[in-house]
Biotite code that builds the C-alpha atoms (Angstrom):
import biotite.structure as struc

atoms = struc.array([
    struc.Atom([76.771, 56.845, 83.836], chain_id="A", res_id=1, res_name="UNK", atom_name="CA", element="C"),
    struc.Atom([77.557, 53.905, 81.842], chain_id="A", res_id=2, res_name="UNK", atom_name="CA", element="C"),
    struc.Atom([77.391, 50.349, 83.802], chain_id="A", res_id=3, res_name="UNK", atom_name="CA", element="C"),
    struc.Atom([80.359, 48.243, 83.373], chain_id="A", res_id=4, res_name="UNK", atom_name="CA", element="C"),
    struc.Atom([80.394, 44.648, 83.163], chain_id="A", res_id=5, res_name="UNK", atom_name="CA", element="C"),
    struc.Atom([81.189, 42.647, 86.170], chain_id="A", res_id=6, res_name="UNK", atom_name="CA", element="C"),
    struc.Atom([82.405, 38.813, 86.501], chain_id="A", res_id=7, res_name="UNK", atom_name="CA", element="C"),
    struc.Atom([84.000, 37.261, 89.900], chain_id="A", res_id=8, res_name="UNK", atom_name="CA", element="C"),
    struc.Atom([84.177, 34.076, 90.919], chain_id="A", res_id=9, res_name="UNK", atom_name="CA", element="C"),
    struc.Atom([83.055, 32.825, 94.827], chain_id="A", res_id=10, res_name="UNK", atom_name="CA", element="C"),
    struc.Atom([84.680, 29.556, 97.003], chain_id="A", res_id=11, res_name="UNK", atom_name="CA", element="C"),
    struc.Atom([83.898, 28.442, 99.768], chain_id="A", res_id=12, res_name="UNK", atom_name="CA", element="C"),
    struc.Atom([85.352, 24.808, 101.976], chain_id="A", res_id=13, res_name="UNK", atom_name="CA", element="C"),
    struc.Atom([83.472, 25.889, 104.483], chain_id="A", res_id=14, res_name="UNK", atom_name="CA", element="C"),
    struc.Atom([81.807, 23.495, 107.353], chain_id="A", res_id=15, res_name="UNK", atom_name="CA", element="C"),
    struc.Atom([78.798, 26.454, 107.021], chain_id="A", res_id=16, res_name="UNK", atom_name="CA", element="C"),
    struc.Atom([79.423, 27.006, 103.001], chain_id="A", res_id=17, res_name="UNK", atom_name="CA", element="C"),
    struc.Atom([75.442, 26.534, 102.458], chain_id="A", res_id=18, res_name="UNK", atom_name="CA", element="C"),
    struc.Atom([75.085, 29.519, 105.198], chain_id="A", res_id=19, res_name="UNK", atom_name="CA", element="C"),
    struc.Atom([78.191, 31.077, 103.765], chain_id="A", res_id=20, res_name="UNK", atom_name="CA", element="C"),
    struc.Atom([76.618, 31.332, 100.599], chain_id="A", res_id=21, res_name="UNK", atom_name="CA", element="C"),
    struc.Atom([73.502, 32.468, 101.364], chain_id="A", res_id=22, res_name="UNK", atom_name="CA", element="C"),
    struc.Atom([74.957, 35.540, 103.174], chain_id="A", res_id=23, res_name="UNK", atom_name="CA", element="C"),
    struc.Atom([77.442, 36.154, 100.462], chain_id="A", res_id=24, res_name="UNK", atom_name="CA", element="C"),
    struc.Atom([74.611, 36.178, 97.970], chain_id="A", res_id=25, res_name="UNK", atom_name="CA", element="C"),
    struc.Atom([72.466, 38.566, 100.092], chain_id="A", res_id=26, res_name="UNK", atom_name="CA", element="C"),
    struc.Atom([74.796, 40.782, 100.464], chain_id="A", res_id=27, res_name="UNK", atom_name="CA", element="C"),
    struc.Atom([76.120, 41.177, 96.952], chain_id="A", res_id=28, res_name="UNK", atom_name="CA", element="C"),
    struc.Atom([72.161, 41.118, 95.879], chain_id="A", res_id=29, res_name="UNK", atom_name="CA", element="C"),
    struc.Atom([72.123, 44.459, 98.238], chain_id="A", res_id=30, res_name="UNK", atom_name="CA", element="C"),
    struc.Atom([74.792, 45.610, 96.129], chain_id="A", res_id=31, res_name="UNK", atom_name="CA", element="C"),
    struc.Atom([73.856, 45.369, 92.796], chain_id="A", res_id=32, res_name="UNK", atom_name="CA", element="C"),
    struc.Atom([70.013, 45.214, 93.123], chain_id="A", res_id=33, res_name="UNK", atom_name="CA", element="C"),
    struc.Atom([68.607, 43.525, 89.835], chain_id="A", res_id=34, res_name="UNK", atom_name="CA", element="C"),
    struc.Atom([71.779, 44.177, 87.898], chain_id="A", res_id=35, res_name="UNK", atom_name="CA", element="C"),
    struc.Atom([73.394, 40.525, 88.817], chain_id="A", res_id=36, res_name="UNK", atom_name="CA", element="C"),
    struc.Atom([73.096, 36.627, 88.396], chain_id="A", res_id=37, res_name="UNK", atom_name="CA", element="C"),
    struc.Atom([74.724, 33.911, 89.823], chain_id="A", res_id=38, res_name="UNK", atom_name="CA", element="C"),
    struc.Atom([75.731, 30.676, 87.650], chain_id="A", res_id=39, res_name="UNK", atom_name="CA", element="C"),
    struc.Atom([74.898, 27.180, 89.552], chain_id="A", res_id=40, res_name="UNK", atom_name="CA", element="C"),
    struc.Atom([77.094, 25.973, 92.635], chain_id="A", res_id=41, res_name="UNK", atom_name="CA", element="C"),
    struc.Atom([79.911, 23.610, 91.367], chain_id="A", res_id=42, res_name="UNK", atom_name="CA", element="C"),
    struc.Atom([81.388, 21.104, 94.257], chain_id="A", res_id=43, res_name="UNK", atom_name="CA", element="C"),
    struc.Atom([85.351, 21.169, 93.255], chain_id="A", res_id=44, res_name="UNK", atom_name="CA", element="C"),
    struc.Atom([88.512, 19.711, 94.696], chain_id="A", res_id=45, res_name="UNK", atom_name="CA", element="C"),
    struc.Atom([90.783, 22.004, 96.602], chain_id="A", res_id=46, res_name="UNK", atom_name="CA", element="C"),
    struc.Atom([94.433, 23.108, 94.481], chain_id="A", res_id=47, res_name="UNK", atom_name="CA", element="C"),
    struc.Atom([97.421, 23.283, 96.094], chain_id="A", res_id=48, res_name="UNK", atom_name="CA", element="C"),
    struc.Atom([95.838, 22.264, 99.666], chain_id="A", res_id=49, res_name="UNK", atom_name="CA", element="C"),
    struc.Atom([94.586, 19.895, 101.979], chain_id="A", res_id=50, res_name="UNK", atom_name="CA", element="C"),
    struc.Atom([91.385, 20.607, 102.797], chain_id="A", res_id=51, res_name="UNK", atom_name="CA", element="C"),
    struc.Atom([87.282, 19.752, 102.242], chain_id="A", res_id=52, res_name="UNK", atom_name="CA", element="C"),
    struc.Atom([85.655, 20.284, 98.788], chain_id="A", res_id=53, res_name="UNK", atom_name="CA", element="C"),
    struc.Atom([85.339, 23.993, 97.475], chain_id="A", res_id=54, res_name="UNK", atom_name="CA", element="C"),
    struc.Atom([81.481, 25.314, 96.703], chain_id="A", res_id=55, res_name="UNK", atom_name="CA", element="C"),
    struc.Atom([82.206, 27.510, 93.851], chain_id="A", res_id=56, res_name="UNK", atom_name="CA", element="C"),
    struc.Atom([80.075, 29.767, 91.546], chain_id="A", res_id=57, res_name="UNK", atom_name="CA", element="C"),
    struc.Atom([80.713, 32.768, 89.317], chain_id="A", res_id=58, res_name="UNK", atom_name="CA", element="C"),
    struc.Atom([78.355, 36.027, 89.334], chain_id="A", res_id=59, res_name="UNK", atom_name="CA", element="C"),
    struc.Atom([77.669, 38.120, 86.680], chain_id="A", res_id=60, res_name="UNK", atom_name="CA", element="C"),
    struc.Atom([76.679, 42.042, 87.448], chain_id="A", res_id=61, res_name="UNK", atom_name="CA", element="C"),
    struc.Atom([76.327, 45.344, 85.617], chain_id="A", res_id=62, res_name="UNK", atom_name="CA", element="C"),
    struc.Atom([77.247, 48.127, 87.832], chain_id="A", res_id=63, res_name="UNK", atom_name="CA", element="C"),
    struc.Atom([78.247, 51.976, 87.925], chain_id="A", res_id=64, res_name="UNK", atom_name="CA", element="C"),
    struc.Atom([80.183, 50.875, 91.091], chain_id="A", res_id=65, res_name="UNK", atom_name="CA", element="C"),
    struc.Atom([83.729, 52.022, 90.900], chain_id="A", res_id=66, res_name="UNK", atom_name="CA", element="C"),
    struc.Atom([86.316, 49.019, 90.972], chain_id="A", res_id=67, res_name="UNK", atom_name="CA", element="C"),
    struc.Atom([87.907, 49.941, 94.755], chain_id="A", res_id=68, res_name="UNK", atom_name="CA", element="C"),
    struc.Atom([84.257, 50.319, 95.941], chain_id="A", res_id=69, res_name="UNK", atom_name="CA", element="C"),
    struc.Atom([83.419, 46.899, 94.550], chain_id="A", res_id=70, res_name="UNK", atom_name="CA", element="C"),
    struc.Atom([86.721, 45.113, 96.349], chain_id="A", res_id=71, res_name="UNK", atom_name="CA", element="C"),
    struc.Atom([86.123, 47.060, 99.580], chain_id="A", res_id=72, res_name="UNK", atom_name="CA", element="C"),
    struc.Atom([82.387, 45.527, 99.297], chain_id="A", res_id=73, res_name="UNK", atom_name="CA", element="C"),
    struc.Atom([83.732, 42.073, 98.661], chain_id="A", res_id=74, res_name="UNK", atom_name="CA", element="C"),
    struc.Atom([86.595, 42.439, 101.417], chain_id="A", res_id=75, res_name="UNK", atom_name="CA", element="C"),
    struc.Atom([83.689, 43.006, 103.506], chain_id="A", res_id=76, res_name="UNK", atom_name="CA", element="C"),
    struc.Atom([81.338, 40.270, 102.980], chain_id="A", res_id=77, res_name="UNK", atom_name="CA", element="C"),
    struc.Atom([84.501, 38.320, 103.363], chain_id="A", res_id=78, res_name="UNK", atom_name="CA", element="C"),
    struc.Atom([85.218, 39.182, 106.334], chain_id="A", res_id=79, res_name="UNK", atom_name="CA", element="C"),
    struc.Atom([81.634, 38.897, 107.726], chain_id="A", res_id=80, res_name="UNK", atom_name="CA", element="C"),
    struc.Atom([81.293, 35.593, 106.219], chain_id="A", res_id=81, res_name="UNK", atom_name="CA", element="C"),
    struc.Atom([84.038, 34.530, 108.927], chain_id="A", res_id=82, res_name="UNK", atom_name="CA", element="C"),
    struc.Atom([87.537, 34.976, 106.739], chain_id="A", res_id=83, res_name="UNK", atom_name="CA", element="C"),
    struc.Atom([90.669, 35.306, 108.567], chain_id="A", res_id=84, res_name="UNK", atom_name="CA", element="C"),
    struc.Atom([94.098, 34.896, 107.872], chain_id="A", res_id=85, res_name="UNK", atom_name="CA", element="C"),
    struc.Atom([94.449, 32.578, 110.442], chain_id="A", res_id=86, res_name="UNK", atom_name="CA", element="C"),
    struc.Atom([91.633, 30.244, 108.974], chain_id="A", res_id=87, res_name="UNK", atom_name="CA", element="C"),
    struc.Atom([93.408, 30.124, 105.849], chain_id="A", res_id=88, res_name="UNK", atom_name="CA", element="C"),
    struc.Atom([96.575, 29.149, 107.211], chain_id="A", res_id=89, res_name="UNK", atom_name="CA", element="C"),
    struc.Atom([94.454, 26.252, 108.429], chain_id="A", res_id=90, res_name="UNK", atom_name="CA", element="C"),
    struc.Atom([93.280, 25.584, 104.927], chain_id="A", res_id=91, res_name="UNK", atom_name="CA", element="C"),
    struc.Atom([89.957, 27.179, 106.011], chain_id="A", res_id=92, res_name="UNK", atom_name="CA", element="C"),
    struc.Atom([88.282, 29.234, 103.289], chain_id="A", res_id=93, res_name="UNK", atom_name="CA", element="C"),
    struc.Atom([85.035, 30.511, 105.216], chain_id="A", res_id=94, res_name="UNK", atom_name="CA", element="C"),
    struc.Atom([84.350, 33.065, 101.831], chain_id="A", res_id=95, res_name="UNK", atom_name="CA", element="C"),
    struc.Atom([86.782, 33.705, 98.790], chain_id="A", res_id=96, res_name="UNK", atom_name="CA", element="C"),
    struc.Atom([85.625, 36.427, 96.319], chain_id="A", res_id=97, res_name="UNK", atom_name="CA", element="C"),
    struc.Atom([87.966, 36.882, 93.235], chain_id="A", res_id=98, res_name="UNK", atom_name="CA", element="C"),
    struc.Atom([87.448, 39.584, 90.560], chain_id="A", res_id=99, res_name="UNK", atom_name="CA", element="C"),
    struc.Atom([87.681, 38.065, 87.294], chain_id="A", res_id=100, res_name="UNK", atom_name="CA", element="C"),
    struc.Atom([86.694, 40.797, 85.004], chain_id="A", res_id=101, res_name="UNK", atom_name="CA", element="C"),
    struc.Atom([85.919, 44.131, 85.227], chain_id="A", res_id=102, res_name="UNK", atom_name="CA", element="C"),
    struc.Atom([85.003, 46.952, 82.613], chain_id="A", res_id=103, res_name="UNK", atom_name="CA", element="C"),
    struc.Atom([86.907, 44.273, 80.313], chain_id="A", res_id=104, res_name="UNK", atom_name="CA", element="C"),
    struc.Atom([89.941, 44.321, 82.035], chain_id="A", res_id=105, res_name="UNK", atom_name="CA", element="C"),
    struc.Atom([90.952, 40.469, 83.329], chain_id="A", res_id=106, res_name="UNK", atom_name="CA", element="C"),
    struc.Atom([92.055, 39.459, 86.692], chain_id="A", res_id=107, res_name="UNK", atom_name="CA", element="C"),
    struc.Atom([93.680, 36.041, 88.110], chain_id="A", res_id=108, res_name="UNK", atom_name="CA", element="C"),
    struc.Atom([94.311, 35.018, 84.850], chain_id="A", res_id=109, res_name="UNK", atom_name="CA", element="C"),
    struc.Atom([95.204, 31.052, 86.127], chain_id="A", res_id=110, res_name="UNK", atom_name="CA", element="C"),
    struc.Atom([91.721, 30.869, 87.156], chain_id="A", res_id=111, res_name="UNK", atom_name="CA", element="C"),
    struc.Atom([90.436, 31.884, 83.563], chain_id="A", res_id=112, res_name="UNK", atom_name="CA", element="C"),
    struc.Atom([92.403, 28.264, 82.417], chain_id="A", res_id=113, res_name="UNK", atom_name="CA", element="C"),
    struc.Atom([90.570, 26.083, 85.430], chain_id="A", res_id=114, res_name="UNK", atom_name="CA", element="C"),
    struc.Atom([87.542, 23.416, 83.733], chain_id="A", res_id=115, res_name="UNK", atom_name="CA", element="C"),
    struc.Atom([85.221, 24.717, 86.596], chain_id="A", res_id=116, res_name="UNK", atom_name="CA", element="C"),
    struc.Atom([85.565, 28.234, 85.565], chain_id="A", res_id=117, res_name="UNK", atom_name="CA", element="C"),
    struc.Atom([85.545, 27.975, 82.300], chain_id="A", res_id=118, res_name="UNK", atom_name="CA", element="C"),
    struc.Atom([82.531, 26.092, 83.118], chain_id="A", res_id=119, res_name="UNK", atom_name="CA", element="C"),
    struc.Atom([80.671, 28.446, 85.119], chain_id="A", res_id=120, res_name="UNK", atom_name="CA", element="C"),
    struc.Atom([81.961, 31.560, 82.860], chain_id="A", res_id=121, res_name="UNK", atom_name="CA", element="C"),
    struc.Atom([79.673, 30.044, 80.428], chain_id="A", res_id=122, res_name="UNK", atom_name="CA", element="C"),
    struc.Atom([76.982, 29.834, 81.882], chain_id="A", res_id=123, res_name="UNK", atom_name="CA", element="C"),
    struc.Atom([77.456, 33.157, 83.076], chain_id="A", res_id=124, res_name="UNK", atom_name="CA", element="C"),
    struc.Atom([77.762, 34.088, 79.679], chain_id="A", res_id=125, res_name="UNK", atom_name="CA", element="C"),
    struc.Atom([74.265, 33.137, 79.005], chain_id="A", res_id=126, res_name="UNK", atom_name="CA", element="C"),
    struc.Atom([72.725, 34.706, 82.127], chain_id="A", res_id=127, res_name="UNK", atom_name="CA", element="C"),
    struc.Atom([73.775, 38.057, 81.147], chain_id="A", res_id=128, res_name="UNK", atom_name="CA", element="C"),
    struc.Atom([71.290, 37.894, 78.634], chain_id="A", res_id=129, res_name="UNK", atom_name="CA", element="C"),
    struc.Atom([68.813, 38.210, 81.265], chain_id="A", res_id=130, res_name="UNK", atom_name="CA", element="C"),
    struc.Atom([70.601, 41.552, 82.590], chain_id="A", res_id=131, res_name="UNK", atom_name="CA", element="C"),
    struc.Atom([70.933, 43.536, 79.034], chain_id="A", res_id=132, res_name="UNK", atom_name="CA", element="C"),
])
């Protein structure tokens, strides 16, 4: 089976975001084994809300992993990270994992056009190079 390129992007504002991210990392390192890389975190103002700074970083992963496996997965690690409804309504983003690409096919297209991602998507860009 052929392994289909991966890119999402990962926020947290977080009291806990170092914790936050190493569990997040852990877990999607269980996922895709060897097949994934993570660009450097990026410290970013929030959009749109009040709130702490966002840690932010974009991962990189080649998988076999059907697309609904892969959100269920990150819907997970969400929630274990802490991430509720309720938190956000407080402007409380315990773990935030947003497909970007996958099998070529683009998602959240406004993030694609945000300095930070654009950013991190290249270095992301490079790291892959490690994973072919």
């Amino acid at each position: 089976m052929e392994k289909k390129k991966l890119l999402f992007a990962t926020g947290t504002n977080s009291y806990l975001s170092d914790d936050r991210i190493i569990l997040m990392k852990s877990r999607i390192f269980g996922l895709f084994k060897d097949d994934i890389r993570f660009t450097t975190l990026t410290k970013t103002a929030p959009i749109g809300m009040e709130s702490p700074e966002f840690t932010n970083c974009v991962g990189i992963a080649y998988t076999t992993l059907p697309l609904a496996t892969i959100k269920d997965e990150f819907k997970g690690i969400e929630q274990e990270c802490g991430d509720t409804a309720e938190k956000r309504l407080e402007n409380i983003v315990e773990m935030d994992i947003d497909i970007l690409e996958y099998d070529g096919k683009r998602y959240h297209e406004k993030d694609w056009n945000r300095d930070y991602i654009i950013n991190m998507l290249n270095e992301a860009e490079c790291l892959k190079h490690e994973l072919l």
